[in-house]
VOVOMI-522512 format. One record per residue (C-alpha): residue number from 1; residue in three letters; x, y negated, z. Coordinates in nm, 2 decimals. Layout:
% residues N
+-----+---------+--------+--------+--------+
! num ! residuo !     px !     py !     pz !
+-----+---------+--------+--------+--------+
! NUM !     ALA !      X !      Y !      Z !
...
+-----+---------+--------+--------+--------+
This chain:
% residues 247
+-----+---------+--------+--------+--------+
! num ! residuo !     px !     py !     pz !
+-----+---------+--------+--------+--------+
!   1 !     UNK !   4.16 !  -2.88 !  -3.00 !
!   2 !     UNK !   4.09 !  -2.54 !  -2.83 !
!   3 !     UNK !   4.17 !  -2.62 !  -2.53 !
!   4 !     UNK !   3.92 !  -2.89 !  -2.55 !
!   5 !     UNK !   3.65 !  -2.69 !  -2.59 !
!   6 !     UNK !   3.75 !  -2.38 !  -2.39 !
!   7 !     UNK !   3.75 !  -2.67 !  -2.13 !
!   8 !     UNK !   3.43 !  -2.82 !  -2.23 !
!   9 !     UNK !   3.20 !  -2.50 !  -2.19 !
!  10 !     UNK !   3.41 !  -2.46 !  -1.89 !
!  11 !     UNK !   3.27 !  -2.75 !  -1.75 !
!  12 !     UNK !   2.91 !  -2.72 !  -1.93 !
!  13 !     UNK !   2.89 !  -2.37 !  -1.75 !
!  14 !     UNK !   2.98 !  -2.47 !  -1.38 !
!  15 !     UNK !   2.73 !  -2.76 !  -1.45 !
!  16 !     UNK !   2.45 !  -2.49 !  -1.51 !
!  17 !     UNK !   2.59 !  -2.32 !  -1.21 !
!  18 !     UNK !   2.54 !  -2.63 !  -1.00 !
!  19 !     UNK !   2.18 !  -2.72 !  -1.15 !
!  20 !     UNK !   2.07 !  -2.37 !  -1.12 !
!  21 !     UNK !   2.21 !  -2.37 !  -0.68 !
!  22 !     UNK !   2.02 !  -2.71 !  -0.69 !
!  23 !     UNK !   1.70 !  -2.57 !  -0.82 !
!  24 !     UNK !   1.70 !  -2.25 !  -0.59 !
!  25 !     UNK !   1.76 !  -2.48 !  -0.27 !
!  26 !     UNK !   1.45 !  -2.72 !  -0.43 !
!  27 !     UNK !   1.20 !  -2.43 !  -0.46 !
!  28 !     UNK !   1.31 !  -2.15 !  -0.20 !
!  29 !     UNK !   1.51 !  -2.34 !   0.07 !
!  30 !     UNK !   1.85 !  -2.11 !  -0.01 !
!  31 !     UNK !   2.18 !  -2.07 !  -0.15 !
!  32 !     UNK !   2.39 !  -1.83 !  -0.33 !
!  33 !     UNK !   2.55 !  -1.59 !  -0.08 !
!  34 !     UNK !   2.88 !  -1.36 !  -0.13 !
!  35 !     UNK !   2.69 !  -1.08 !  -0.35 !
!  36 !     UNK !   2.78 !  -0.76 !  -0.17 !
!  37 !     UNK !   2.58 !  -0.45 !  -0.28 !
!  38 !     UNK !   2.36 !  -0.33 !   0.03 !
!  39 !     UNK !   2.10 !  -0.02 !   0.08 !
!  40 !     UNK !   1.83 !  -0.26 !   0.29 !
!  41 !     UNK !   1.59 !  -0.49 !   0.15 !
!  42 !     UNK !   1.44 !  -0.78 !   0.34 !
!  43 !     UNK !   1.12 !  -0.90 !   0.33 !
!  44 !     UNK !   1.01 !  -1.17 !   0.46 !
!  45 !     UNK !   0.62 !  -1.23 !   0.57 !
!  46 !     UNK !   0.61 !  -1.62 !   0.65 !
!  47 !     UNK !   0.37 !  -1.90 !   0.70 !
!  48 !     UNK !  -0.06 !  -1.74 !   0.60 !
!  49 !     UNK !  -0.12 !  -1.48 !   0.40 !
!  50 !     UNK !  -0.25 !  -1.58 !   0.13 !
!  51 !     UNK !  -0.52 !  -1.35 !  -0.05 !
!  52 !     UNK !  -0.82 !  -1.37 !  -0.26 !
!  53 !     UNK !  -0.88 !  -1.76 !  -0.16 !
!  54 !     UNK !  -0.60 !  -1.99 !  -0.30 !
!  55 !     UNK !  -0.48 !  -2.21 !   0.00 !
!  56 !     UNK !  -0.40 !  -2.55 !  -0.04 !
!  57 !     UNK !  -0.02 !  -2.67 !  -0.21 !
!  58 !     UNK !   0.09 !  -2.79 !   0.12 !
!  59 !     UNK !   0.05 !  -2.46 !   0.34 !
!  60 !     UNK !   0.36 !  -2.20 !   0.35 !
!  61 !     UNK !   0.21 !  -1.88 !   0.25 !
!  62 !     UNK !   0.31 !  -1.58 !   0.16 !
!  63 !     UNK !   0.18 !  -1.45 !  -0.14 !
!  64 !     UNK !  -0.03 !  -1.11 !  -0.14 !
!  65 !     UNK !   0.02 !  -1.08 !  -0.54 !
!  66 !     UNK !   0.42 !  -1.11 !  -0.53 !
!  67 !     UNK !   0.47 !  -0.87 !  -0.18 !
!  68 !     UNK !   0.29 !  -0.56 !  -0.36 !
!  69 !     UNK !   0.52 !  -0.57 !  -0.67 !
!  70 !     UNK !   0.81 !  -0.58 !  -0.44 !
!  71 !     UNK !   0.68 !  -0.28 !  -0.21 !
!  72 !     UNK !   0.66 !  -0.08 !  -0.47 !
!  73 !     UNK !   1.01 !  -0.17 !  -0.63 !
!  74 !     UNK !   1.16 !  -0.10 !  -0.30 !
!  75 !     UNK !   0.97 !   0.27 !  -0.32 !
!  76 !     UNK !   1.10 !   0.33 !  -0.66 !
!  77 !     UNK !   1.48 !   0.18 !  -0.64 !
!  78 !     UNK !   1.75 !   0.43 !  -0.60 !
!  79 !     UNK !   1.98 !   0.20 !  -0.46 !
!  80 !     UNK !   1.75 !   0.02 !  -0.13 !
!  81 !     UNK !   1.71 !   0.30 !   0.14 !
!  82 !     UNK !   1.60 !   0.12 !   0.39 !
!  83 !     UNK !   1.33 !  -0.22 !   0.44 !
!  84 !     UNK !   1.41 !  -0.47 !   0.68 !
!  85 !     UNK !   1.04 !  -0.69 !   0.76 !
!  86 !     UNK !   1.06 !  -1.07 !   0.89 !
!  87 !     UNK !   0.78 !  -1.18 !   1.02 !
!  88 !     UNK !   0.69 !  -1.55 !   1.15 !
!  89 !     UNK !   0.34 !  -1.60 !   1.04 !
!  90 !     UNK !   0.00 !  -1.74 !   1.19 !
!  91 !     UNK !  -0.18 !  -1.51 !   0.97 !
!  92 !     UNK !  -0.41 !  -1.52 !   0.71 !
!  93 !     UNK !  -0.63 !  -1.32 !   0.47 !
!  94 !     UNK !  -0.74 !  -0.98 !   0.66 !
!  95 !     UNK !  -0.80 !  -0.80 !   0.32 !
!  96 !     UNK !  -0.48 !  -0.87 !   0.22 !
!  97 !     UNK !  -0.30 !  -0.83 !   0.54 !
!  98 !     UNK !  -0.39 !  -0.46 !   0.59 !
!  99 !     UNK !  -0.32 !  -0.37 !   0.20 !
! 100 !     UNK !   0.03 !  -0.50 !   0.29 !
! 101 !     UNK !   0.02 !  -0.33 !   0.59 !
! 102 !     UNK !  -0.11 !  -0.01 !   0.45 !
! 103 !     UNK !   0.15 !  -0.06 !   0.15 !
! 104 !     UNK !   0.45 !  -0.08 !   0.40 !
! 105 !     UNK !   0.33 !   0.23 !   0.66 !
! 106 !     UNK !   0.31 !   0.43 !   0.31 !
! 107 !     UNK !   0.66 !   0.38 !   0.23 !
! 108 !     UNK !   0.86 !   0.68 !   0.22 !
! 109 !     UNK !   1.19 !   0.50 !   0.33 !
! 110 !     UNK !   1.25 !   0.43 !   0.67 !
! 111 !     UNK !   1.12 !   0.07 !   0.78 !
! 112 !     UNK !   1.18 !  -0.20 !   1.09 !
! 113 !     UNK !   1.01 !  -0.50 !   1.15 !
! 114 !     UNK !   1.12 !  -0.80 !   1.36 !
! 115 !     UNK !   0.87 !  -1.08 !   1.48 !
! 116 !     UNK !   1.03 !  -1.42 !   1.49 !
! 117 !     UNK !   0.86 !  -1.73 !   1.58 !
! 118 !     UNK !   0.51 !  -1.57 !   1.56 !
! 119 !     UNK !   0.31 !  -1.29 !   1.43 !
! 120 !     UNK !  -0.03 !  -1.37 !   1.50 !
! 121 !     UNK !  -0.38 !  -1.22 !   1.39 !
! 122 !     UNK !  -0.39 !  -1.02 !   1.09 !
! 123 !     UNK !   0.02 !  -1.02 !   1.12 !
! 124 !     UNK !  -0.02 !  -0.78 !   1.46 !
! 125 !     UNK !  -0.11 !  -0.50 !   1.22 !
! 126 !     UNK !   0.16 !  -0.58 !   0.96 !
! 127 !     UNK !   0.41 !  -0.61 !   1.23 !
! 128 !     UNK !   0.33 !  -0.25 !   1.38 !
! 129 !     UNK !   0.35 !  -0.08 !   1.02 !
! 130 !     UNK !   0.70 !  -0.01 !   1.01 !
! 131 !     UNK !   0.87 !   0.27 !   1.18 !
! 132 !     UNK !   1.04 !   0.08 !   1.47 !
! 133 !     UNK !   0.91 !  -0.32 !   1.57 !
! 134 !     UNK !   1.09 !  -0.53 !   1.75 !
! 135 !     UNK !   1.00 !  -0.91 !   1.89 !
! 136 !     UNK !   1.21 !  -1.18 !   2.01 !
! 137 !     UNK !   1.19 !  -1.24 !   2.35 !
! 138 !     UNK !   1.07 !  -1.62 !   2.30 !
! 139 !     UNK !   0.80 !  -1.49 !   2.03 !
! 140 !     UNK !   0.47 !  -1.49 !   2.01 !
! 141 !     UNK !   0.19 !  -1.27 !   1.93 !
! 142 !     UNK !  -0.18 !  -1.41 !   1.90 !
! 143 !     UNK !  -0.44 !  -1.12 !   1.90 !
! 144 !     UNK !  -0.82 !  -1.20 !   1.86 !
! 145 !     UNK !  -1.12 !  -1.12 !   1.71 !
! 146 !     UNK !  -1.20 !  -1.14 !   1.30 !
! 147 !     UNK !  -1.29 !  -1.48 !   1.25 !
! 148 !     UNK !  -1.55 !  -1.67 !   0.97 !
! 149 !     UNK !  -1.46 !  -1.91 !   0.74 !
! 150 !     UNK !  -1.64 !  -2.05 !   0.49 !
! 151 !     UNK !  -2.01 !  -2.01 !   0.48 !
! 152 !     UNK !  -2.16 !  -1.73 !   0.65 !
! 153 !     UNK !  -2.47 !  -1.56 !   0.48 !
! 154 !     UNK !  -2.71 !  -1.50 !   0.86 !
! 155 !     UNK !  -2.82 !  -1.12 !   0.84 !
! 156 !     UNK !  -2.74 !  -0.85 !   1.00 !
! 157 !     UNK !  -2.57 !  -0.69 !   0.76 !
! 158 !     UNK !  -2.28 !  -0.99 !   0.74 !
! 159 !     UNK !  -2.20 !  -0.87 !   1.10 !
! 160 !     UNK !  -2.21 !  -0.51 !   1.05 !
! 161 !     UNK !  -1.97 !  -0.60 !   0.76 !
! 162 !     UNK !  -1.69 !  -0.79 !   0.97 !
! 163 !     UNK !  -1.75 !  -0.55 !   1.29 !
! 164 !     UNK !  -1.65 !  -0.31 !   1.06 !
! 165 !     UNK !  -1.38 !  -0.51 !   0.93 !
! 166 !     UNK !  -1.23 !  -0.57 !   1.33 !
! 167 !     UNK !  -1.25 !  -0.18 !   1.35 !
! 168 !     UNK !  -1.04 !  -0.14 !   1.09 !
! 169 !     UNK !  -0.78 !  -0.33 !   1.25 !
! 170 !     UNK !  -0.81 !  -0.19 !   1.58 !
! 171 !     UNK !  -0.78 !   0.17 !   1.42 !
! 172 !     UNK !  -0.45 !   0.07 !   1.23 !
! 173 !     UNK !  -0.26 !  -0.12 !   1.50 !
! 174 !     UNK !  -0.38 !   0.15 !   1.75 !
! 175 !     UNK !  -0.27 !   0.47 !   1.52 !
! 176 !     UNK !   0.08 !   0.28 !   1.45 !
! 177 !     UNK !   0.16 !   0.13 !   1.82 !
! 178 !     UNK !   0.16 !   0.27 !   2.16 !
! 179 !     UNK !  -0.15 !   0.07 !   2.27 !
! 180 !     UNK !  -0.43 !   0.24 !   2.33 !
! 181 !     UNK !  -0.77 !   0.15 !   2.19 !
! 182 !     UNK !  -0.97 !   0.01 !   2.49 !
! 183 !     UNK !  -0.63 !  -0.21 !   2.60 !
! 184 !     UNK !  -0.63 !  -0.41 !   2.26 !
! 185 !     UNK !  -1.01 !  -0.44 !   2.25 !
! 186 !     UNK !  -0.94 !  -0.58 !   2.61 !
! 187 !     UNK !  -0.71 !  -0.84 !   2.49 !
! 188 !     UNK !  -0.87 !  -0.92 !   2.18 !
! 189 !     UNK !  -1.22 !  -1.01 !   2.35 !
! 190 !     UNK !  -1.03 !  -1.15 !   2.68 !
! 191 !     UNK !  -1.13 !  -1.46 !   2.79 !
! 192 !     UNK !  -1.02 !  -1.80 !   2.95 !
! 193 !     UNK !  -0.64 !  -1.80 !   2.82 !
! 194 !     UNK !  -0.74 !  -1.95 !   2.47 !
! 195 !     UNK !  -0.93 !  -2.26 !   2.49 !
! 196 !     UNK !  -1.26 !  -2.24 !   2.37 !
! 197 !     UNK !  -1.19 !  -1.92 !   2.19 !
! 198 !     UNK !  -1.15 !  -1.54 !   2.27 !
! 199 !     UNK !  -0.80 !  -1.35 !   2.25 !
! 200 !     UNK !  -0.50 !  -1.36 !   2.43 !
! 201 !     UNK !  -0.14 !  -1.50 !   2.33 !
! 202 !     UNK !   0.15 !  -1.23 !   2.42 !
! 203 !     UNK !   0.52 !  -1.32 !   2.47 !
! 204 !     UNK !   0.84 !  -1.08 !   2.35 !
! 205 !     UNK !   0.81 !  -0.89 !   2.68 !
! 206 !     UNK !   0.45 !  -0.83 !   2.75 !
! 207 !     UNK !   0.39 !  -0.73 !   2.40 !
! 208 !     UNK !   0.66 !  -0.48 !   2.47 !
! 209 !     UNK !   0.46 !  -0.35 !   2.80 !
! 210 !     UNK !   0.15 !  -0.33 !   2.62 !
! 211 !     UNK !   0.31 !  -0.05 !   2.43 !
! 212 !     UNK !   0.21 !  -0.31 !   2.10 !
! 213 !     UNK !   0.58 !  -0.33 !   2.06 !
! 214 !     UNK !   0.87 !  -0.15 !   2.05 !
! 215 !     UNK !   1.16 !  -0.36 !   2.20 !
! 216 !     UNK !   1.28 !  -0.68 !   2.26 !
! 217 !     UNK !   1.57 !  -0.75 !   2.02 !
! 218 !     UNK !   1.71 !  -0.97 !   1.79 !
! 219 !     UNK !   1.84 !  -0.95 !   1.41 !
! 220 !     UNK !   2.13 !  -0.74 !   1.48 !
! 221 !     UNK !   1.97 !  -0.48 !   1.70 !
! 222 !     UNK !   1.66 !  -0.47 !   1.41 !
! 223 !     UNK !   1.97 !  -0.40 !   1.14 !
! 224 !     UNK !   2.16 !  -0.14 !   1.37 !
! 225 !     UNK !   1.82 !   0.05 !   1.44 !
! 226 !     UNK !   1.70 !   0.03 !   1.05 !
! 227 !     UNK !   2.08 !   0.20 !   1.01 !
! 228 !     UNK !   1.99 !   0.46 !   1.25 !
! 229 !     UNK !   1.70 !   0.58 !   1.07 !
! 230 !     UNK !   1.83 !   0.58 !   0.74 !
! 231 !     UNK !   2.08 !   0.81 !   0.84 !
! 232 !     UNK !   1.85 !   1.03 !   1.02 !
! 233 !     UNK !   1.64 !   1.01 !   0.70 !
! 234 !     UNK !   1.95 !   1.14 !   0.47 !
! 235 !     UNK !   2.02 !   1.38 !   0.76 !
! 236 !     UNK !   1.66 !   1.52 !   0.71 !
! 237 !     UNK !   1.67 !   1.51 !   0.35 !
! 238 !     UNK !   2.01 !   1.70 !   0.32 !
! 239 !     UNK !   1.86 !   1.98 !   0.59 !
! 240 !     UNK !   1.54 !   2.00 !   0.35 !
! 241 !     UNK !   1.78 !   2.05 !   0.06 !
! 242 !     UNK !   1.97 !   2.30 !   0.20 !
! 243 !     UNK !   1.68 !   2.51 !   0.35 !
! 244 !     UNK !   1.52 !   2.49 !  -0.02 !
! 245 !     UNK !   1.87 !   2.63 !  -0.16 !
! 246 !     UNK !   1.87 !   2.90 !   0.08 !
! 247 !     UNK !   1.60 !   3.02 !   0.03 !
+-----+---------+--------+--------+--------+
């Protein structure tokens, strides 16, 4: 009689196990890997960014609401000493884009980012907020100026606001890249190599020579560089610690 119930919730459990794999595959595209504890957190910036405007059901978007709560998680944890950012994303809400930026380029823990795929528009700035960027060599990078959507009130004072807007961006990706300020303006109001549009599209390698990017590497070499500066982060820490003791 035991045994038939010790068998029973036995099954009942793996049952819940299996639902519960089913689920996660449904509504985030995974499945349960070997838990092993690790000190980096990824985070991964895919699809638009989504901001004060809902997008439709059928985009991919990344979320501004659910990435703040995260960055500041990673800040407080004890455990995560390092973040690891993915990005593959055509862009999206500005506002949002440079808070997350902001957020990331705040963080007191060291930081890579990695473009894969893409990391176009508002996701040049995000990309460049971490410590160290690197690009695949068959990525992209779309950089242009602040577009409109939507209805656009006709004063001057709507184009004072979003020429504004475009100098905030050039300020952030310029103060945490190599490129210099009169370069990106160059390639964001270049013409004739986006059709019917201003801007310029930059593979792995000439984002790299344009000094937007760090290096041309893949997953591994983002990991073993985000490992590097973690321990040159404890290294600085434990020199800090011993100086105060000194003292």
């Amino acid at each position: 009689m035991n045994n038939n119930i010790q068998t029973s919730d036995t099954q009942h459990e793996e049952n819940e196990k299996e639902n519960s794999e089913i689920e996660q595959i449904k509504e985030l595209g995974t499945t349960n890997l070997p838990h092993e504890e690790s000190n980096i957190h990824c985070l991964s910036i895919i699809g638009q960014i989504e901001g004060h405007i809902l997008l439709p059901p059928h985009n991919k978007t990344t979320k501004y609401e659910h990435v703040i709560p995260q960055l500041v998680a990673i800040e407080e944890s004890k455990q995560i000493e390092g973040l690891l950012l993915v990005l593959n994303t055509v862009g999206g809400d500005v506002e949002a884009g440079l808070a997350i930026s902001e957020m990331i380029a705040s963080l007191s823990k060291p930081t890579v980012s990695i473009v894969l795929g893409g990391g176009h528009s508002i996701g040049v700035p995000m990309a460049v907020s971490a410590d160290y960027c690197f690009i695949a060599s068959s990525a992209t990078m779309t950089i242009h100026p602040i577009r409109l959507n939507g209805m656009v009130i006709g004063v001057p004072q709507t184009y004072e606001y979003f020429n504004k807007m475009q100098e905030r961006v050039v300020k952030f990706v310029c103060s945490h890249s190599k490129i210099t300020k009169e370069k990106f303006k160059e390639l964001m109001l270049k013409t004739g190599e986006l059709a019917n549009d201003v801007g310029v599209v930059l593979f792995g390698e000439e984002a790299v020579q344009t000094g937007l990017i760090d290096a041309v590497g893949g997953l591994s070499d983002a990991i073993a560089k985000l490992n590097e500066l973690i321990e040159e982060n404890k290294k600085k820490k434990a020199d800090s610690t011993s100086g105060g003791l000194i003292q």
